[in-house]
PyMOL commands that place a pseudoatom at each C-alpha (Angstrom):
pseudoatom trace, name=CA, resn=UNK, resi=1, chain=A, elem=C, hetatm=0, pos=[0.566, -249.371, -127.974]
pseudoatom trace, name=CA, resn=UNK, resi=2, chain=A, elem=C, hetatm=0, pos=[-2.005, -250.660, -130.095]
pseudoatom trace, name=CA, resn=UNK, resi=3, chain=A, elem=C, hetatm=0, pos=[-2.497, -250.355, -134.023]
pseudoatom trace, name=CA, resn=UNK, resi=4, chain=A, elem=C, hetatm=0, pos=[-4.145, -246.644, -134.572]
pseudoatom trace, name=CA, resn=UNK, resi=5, chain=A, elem=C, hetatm=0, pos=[-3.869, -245.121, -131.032]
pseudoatom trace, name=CA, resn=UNK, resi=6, chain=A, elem=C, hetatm=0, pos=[-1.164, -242.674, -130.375]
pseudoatom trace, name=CA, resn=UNK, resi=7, chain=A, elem=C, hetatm=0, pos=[0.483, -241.757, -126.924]
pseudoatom trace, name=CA, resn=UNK, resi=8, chain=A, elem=C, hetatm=0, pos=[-1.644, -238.614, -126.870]
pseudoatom trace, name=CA, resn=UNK, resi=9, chain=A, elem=C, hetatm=0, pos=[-4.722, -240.873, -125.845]
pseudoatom trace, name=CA, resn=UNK, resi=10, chain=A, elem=C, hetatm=0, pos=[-3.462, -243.402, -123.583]
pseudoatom trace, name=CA, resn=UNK, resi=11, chain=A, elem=C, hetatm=0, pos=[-5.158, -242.883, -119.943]
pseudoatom trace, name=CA, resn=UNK, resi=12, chain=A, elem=C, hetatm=0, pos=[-3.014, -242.359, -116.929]
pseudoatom trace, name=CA, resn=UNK, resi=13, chain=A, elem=C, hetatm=0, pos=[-1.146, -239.468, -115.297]
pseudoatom trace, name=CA, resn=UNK, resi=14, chain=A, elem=C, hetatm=0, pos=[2.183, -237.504, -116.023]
pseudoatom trace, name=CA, resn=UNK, resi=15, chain=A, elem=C, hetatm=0, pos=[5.038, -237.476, -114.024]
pseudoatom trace, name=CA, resn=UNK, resi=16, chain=A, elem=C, hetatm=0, pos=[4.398, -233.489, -113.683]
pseudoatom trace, name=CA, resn=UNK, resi=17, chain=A, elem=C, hetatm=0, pos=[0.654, -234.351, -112.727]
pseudoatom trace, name=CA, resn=UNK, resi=18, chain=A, elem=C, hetatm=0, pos=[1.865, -236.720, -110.030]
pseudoatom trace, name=CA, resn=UNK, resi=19, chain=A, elem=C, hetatm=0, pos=[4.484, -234.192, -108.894]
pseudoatom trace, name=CA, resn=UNK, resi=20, chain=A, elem=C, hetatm=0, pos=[1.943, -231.415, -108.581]
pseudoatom trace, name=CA, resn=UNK, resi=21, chain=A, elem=C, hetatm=0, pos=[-0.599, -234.037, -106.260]
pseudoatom trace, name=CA, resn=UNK, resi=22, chain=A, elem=C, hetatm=0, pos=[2.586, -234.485, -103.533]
pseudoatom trace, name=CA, resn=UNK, resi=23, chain=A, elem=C, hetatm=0, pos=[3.435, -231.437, -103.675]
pseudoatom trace, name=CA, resn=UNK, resi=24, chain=A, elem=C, hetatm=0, pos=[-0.127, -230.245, -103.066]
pseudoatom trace, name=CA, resn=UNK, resi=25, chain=A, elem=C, hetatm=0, pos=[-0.601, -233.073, -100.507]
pseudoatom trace, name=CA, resn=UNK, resi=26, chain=A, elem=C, hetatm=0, pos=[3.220, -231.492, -99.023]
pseudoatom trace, name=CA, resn=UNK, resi=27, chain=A, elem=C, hetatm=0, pos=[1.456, -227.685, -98.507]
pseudoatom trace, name=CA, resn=UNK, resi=28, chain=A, elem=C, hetatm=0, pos=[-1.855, -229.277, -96.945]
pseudoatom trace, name=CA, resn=UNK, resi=29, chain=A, elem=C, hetatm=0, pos=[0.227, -231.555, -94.239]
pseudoatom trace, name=CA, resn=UNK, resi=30, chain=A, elem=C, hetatm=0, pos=[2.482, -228.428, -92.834]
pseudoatom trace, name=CA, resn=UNK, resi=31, chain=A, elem=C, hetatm=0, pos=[-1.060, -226.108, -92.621]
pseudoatom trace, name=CA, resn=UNK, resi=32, chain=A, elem=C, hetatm=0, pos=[-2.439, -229.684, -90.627]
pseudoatom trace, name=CA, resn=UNK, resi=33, chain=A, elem=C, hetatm=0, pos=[0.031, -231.051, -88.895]
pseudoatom trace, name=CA, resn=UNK, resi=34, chain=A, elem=C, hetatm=0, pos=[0.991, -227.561, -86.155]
pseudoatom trace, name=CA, resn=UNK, resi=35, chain=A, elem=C, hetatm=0, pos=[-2.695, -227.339, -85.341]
pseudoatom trace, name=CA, resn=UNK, resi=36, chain=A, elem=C, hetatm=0, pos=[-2.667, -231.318, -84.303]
pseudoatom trace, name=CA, resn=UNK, resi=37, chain=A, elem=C, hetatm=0, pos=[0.234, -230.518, -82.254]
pseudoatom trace, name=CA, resn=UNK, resi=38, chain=A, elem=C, hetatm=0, pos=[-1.063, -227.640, -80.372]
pseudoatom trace, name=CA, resn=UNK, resi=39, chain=A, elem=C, hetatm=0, pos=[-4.523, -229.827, -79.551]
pseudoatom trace, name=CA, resn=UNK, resi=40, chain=A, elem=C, hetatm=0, pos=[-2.159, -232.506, -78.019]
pseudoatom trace, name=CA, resn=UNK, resi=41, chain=A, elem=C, hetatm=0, pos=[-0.515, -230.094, -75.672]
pseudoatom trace, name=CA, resn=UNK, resi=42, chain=A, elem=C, hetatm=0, pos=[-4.286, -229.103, -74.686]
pseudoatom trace, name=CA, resn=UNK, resi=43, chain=A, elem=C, hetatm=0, pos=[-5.107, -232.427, -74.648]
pseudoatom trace, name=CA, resn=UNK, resi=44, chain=A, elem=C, hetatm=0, pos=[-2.426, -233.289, -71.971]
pseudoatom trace, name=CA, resn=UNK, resi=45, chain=A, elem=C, hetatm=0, pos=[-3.330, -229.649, -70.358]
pseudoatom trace, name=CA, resn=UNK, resi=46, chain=A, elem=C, hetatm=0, pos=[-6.834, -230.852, -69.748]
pseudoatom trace, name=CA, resn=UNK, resi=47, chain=A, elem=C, hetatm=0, pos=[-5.608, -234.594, -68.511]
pseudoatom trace, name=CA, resn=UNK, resi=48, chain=A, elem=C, hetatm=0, pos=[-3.848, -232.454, -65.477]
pseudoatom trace, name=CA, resn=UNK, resi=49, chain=A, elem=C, hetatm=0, pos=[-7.106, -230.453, -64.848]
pseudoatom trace, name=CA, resn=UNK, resi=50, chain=A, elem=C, hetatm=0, pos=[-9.218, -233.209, -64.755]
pseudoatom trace, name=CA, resn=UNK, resi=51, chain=A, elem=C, hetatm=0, pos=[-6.137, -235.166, -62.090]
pseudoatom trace, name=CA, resn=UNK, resi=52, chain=A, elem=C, hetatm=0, pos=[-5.932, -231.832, -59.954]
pseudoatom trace, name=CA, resn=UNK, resi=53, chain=A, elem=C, hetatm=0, pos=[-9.357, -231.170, -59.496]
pseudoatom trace, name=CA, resn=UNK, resi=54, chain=A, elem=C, hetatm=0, pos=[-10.466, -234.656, -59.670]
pseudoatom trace, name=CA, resn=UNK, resi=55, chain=A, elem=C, hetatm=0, pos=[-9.158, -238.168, -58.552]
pseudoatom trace, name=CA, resn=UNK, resi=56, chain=A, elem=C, hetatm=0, pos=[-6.430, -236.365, -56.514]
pseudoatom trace, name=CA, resn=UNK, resi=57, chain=A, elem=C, hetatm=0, pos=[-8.739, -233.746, -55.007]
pseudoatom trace, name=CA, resn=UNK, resi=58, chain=A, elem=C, hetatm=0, pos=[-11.528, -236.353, -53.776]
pseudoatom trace, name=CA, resn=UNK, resi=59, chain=A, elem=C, hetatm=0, pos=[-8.652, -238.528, -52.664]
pseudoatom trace, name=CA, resn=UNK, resi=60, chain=A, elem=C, hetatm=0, pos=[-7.221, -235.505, -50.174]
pseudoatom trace, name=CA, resn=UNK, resi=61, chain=A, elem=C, hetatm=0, pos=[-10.790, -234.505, -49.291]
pseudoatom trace, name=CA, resn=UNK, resi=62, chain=A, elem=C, hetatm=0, pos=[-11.347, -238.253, -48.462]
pseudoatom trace, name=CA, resn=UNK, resi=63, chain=A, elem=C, hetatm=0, pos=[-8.317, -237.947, -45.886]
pseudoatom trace, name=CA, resn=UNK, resi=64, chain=A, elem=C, hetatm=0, pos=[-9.199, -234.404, -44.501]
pseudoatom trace, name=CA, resn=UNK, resi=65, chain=A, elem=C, hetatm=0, pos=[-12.933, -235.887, -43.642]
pseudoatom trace, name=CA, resn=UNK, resi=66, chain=A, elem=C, hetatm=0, pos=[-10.952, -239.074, -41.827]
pseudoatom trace, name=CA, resn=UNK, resi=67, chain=A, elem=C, hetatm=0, pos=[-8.314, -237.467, -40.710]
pseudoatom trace, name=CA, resn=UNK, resi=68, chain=A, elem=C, hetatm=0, pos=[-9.669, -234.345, -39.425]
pseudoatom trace, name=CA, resn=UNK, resi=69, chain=A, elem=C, hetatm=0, pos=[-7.100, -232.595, -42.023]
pseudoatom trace, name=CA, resn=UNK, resi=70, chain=A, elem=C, hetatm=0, pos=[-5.169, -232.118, -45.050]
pseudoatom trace, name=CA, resn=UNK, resi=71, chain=A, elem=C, hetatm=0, pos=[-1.864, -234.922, -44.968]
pseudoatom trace, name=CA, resn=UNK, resi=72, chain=A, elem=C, hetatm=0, pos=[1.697, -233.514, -44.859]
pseudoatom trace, name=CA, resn=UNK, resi=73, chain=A, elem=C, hetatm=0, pos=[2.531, -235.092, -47.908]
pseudoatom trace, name=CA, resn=UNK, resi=74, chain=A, elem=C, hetatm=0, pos=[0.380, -237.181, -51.120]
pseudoatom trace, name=CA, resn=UNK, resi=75, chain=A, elem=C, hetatm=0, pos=[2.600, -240.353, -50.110]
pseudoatom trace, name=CA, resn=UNK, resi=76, chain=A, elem=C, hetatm=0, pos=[0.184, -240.259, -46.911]
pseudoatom trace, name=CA, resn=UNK, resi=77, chain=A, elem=C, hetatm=0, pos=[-2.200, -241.322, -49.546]
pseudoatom trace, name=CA, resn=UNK, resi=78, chain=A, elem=C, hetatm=0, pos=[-1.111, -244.178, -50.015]
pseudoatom trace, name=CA, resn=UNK, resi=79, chain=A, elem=C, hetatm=0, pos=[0.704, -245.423, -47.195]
pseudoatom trace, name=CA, resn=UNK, resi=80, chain=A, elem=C, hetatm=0, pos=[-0.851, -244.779, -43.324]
pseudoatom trace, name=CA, resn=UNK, resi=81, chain=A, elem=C, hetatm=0, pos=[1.359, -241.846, -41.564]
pseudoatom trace, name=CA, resn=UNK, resi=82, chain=A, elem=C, hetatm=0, pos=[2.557, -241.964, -38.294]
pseudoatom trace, name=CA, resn=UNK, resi=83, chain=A, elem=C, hetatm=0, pos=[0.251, -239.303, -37.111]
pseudoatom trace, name=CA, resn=UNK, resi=84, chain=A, elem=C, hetatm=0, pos=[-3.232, -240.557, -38.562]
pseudoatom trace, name=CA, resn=UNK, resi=85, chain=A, elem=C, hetatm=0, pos=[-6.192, -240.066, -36.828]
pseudoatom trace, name=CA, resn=UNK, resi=86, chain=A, elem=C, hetatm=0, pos=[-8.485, -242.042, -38.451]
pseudoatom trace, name=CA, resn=UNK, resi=87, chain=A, elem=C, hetatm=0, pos=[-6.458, -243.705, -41.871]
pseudoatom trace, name=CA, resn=UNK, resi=88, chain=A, elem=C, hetatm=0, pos=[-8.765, -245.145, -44.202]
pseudoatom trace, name=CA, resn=UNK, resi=89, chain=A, elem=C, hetatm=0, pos=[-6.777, -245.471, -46.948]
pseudoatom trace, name=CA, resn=UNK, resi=90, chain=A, elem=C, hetatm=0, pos=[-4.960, -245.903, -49.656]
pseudoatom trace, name=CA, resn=UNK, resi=91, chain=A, elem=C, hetatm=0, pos=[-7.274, -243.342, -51.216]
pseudoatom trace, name=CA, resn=UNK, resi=92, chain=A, elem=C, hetatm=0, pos=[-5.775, -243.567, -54.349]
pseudoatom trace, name=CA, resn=UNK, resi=93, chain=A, elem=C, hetatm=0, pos=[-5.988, -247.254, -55.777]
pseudoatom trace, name=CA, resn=UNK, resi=94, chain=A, elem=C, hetatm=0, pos=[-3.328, -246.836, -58.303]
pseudoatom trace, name=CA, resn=UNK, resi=95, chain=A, elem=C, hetatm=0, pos=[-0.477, -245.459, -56.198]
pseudoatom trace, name=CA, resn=UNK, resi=96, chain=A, elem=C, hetatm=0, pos=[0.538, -241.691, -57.013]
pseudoatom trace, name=CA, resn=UNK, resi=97, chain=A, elem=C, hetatm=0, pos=[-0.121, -240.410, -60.284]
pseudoatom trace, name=CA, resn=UNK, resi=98, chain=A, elem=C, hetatm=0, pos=[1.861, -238.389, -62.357]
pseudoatom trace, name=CA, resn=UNK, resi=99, chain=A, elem=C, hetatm=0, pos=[1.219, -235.027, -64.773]
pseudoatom trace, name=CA, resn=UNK, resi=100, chain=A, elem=C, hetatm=0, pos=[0.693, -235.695, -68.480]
pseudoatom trace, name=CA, resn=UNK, resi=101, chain=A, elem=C, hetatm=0, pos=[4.504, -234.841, -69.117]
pseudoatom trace, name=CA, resn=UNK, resi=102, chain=A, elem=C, hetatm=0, pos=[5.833, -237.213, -66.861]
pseudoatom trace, name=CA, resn=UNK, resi=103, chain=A, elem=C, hetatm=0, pos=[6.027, -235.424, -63.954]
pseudoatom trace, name=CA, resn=UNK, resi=104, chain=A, elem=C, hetatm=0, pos=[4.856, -235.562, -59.759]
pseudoatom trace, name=CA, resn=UNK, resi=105, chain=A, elem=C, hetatm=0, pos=[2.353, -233.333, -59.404]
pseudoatom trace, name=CA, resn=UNK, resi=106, chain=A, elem=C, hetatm=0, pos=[2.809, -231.124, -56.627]
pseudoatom trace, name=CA, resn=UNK, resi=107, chain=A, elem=C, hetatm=0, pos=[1.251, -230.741, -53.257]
pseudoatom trace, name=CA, resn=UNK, resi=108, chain=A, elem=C, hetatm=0, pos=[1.541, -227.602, -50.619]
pseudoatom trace, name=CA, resn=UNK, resi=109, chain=A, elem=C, hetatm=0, pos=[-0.294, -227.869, -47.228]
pseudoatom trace, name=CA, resn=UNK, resi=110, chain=A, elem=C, hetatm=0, pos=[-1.243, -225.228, -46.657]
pseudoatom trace, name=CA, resn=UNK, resi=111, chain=A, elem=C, hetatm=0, pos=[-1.049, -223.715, -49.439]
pseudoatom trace, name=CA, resn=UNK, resi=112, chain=A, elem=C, hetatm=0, pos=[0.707, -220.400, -50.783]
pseudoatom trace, name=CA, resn=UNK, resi=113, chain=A, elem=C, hetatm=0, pos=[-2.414, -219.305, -53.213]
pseudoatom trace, name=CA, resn=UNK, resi=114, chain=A, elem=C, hetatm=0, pos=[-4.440, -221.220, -50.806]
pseudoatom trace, name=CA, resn=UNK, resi=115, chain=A, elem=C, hetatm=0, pos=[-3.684, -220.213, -47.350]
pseudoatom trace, name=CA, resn=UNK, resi=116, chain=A, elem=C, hetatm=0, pos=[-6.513, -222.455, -45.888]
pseudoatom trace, name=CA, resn=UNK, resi=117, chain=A, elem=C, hetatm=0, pos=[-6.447, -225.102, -48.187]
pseudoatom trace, name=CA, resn=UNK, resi=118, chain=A, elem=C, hetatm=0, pos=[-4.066, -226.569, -50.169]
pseudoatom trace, name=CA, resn=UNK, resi=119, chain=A, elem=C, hetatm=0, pos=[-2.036, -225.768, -53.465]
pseudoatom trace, name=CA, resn=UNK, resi=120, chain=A, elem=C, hetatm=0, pos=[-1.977, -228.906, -56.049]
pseudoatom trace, name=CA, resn=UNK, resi=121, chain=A, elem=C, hetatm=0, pos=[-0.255, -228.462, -59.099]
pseudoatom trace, name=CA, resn=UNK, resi=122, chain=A, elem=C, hetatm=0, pos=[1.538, -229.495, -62.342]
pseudoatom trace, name=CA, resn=UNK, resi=123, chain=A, elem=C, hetatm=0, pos=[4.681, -227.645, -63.585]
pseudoatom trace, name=CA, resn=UNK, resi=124, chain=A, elem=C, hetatm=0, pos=[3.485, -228.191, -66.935]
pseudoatom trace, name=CA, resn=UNK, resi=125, chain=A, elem=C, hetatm=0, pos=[5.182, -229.153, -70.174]
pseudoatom trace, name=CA, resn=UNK, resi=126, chain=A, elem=C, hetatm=0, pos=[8.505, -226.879, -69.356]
pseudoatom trace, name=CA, resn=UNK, resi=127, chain=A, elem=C, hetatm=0, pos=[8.954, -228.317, -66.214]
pseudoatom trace, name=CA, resn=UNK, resi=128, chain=A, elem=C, hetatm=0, pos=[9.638, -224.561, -64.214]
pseudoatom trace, name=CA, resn=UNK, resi=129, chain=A, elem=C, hetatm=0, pos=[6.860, -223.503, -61.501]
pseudoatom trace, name=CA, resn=UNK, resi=130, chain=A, elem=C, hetatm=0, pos=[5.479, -220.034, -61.911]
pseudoatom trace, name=CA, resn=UNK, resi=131, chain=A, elem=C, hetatm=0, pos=[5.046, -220.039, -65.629]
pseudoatom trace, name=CA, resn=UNK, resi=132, chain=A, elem=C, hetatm=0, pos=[2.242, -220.081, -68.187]
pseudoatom trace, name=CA, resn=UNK, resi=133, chain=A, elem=C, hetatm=0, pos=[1.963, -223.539, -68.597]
pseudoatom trace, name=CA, resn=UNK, resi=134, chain=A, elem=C, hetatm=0, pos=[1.453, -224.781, -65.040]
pseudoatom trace, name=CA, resn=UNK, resi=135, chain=A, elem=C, hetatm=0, pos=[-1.729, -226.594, -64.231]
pseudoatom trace, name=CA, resn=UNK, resi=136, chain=A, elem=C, hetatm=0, pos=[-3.494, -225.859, -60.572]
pseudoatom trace, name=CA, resn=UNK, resi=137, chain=A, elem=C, hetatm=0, pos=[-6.000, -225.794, -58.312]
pseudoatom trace, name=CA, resn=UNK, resi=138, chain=A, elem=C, hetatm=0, pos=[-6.121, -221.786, -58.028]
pseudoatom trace, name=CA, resn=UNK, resi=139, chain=A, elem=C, hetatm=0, pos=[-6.800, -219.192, -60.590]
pseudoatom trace, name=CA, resn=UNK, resi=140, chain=A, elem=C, hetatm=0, pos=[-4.503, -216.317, -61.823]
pseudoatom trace, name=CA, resn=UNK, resi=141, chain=A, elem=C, hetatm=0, pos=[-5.401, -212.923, -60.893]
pseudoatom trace, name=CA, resn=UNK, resi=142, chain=A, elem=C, hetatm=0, pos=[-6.503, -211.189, -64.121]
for i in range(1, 142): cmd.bond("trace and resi %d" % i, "trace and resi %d" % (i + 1))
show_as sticks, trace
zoom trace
């Protein structure tokens, strides 16, 4: 401290002013942070959508205009069945993908919700089929 100043007018901040900035900083980051989280999971929800009803649905409409119909399985993607008519494949470059959470995504043919179709789906973040979370090519009934 110099000659003629006292503490009360040195610049700089208090512990208690400091304290009050985290703990500030502390109440902002736990209103933040479970909004980020709930845009991953959309995020991730949205990823699946945009698998389901694209890349994987051009790639099995690919095969059905070949083939003359939908394959048994999405591994006929990839590798030429026994029962081909017309194989043109693979008709997905980058081997099979998989859901946001790690998962196959998976195929019916035909389908249950899509009798003359086919049911493509991702069991979504819980893993179980038939609840909220699941991601697929047919809509709820409302």
């Amino acid at each position: 401290m110099r000659w003629g100043e006292n503490r009360e007018s040195r610049a700089g901040f208090t512990l208690i002013e400091i304290l009050l900035v985290v703990i500030i900083l502390g109440i902002l980051a736990s209103l933040v942070v479970p909004r980020l989280a709930g845009r991953t999971e959309a995020a991730r929800r949205e990823a699946a959508r945009s698998d389901i009803e694209g890349g994987i649905a051009l790639a099995l409409d690919l095969y059905e205009a070949d083939n003359g119909g939908y394959p048994a399985g999405l591994s006929d993607l990839i590798r030429e069945p026994s029962d081909a008519k017309n194989w043109k494949g693979p008709y997905l470059k980058k081997g099979l993908p998989r859901d946001p959470w790690g998962n196959a995504y998976l195929y019916r043919a035909p389908g249950l919700r899509n009798p003359t179709w086919y049911d493509l789906f991702s069991l979504g973040r819980d893993g179980q089929e038939g609840t909220e979370d699941d991601v697929a090519n047919w809509k709820e009934a409302e």
